[in-house]
N, C-alpha and C positions, 0 to 999 in steps of 0.2 A: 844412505846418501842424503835425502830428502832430512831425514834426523837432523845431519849436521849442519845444512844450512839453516833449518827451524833454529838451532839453537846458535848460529853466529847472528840470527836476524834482532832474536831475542836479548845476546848480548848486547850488541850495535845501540839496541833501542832502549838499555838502562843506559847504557854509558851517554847515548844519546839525556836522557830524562836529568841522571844525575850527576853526572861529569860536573855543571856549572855550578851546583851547590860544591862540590867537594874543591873547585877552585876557590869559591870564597870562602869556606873553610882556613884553608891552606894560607890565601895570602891575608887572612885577618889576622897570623903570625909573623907577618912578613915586617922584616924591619924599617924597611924602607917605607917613607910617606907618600912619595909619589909614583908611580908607574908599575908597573910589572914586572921588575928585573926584583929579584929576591937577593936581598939585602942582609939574609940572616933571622934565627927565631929570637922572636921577642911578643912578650903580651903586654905591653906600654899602652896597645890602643884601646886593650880593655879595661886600664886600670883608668883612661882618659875618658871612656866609655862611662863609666860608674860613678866619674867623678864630675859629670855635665849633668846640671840642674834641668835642661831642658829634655833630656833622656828617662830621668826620672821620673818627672809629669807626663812624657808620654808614654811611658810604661804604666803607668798608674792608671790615668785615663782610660787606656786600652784595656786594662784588664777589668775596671770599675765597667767601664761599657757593657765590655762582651758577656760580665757574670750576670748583671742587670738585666741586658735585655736577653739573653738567654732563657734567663727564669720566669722572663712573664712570655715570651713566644711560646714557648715550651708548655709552659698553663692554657694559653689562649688556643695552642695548634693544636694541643691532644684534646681538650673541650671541642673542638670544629671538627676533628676527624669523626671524636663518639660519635657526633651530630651528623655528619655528615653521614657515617656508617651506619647506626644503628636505628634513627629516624628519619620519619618525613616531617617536609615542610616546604610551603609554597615558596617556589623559586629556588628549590634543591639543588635544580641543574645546573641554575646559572650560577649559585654561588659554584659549587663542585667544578664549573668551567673557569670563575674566575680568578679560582685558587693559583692556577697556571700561569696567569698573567706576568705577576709580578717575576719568576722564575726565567720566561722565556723573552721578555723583553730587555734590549738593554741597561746596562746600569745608568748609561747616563741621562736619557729618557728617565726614570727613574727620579734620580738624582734633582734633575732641572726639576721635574713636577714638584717633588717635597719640598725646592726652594721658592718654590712660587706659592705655594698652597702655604708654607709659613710666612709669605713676603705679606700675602692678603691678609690674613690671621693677625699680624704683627698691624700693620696699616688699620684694620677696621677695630680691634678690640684693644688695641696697645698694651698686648699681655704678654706678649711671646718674642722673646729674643732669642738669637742664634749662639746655641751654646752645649755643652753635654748631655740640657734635657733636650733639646730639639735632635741630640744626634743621636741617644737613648732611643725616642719614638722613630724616627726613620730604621733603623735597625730593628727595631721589634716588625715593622710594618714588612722589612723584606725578610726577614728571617721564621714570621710564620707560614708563609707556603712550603717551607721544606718542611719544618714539623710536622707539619698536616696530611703532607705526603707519603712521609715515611711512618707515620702512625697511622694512616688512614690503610698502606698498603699492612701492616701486620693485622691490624684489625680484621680486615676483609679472610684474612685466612686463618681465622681463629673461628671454632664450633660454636655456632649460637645456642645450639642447642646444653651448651652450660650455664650458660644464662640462663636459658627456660629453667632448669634443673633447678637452679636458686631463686628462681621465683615461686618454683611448685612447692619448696622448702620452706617460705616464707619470708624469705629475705626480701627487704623492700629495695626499689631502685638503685638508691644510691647505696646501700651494702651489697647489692652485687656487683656497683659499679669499682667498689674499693675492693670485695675479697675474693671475686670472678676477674672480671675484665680488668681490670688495672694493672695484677700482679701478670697477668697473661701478655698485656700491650706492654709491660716494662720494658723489652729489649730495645721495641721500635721507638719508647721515648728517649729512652735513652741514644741509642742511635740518632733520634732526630735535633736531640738537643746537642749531642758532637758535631752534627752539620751546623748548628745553626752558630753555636761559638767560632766554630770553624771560619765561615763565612762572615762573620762579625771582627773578628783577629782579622783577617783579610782583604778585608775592604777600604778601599781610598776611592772611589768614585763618588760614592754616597758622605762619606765620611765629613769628606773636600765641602761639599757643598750644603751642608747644614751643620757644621764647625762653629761659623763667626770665627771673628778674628782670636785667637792666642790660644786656642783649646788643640791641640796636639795631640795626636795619636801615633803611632809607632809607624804606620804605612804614610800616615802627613809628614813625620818627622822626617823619616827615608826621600821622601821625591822631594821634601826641601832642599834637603843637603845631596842630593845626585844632580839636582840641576847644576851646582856649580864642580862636580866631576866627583867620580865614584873614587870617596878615601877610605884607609882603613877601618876608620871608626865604622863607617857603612857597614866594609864586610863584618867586623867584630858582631858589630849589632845584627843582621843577616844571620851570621852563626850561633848568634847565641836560638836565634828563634828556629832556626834547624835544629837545635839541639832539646828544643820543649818540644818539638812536633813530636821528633823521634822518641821523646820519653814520654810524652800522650800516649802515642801507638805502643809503646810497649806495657806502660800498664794498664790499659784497655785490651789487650792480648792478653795479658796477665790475668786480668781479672774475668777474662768470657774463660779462660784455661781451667782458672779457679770455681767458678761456677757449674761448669762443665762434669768438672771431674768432684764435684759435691751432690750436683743431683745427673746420676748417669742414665741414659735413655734407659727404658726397658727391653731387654732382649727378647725377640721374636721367636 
């Protein structure tokens, strides 16, 4: 008895979670431009979609973003974690504390700080304008704490004692760092650089406010055009990005499946 309500609580709480994507789904086919009465299938709003200049550049933008600062968080956060993990150095702590900061504070806190720290920067040096490099660096700035987290925690549960082993071997630092440690932390960077696109594709708080005027991204584009009421185009665009999540997740599944079943644990 207890079984079956576990399991209507469990449905409840997808249907809860995904019910709303699968309606915008649904009516991004919907013929009808205005309202909620279904009107008949039709993909007009996608071919309207594809064919706005403004969609373009925010699809581009978003994706130039995300791969950009992906690549250097991901450098910077697995370099902070080694550091973090496998050395000392004064004021360990407090960096190791202040990793957290950026993760547990609000975005918009955030957001307002990076726009003042480039409003001074801009005022005193007259170098820096608000544009895809300034939204570049604030993305990198909040996307290396999770790097660094999720590499720092795979780190910590990796044998040091295989290091020792390539050092007694003769391997210098940085060759243990590439043919020990590296191939070993792979999963967590990887992992850490999914969170970190993740949260880069994601974000309009940060976005919003180290933008400057006419730089567009796919979360800027969306809350432009919802303010004046949620259209098809919306959902089209919506569903097209449920529809890369879902092929994300599936070959990232794919390929841990693929890996998996290439190198199989050893039996005990």
């Amino acid at each position: 008895m207890r079984r079956g309500w576990w399991h209507i609580l469990a449905t409840a709480l997808y249907l809860f979670l995904y019910a709303p994507m699968v309606v915008v789904v649904v009516y991004s086919f919907n013929a009808a431009h205005d309202g909620f009465i279904w009107r008949g299938f039709s993909t007009a709003w996608y071919r309207t979609l594809f064919a706005d200049p403004a969609v373009s550049l925010a699809v581009r933008n978003t994706v130039a973003l995300a791969v950009l600062s992906t690549a250097v968080s991901t450098c910077l956060g697995t370099m902070l974690a080694v550091g973090l993990t496998r050395y000392w150095f004064p004021g360990k702590r407090l960096v190791a504390w202040l990793i957290y900061v950026p993760v547990v504070i609000p975005d918009i806190v955030m957001a307002v700080a990076l726009f003042l720290f480039y409003s001074m920067v801009s005022r005193w040096l007259g170098l820096l304008r608000l544009g895809l490099g300034t939204m570049t660096i604030a993305h990198i700035t909040f996307q290396i704490p999770f790097v660094t987290i999720v590499v720092r925690a795979r780190l910590a549960g990796l044998d040091p004692a295989l290091e020792e082993a390539a050092h007694d071997l003769g391997a210098t630092p940085w060759q243990t760092f590439w043919r020990v440690t590296f191939p070993l932390a792979l999963p967590g960077v990887l992992a850490g650089a999914m969170l970190a696109v993740t949260v880069s594709l994601d974000d309009f708080i940060i976005s919003f406010f180290s933008a400057g005027a006419g730089n567009l991204t796919v979360p800027i584009l969306i809350y432009s055009q919802v303010k004046r009421g949620v259209t098809p185009e919306i959902n089209a665009l919506s569903a097209l990005i449920v529809a890369a999540s879902i092929a994300g997740t599936i070959g990232v599944t794919c390929l841990q499946r693929a890996r998996r079943a290439k190198d199989p644990e050893p039996q005990g």
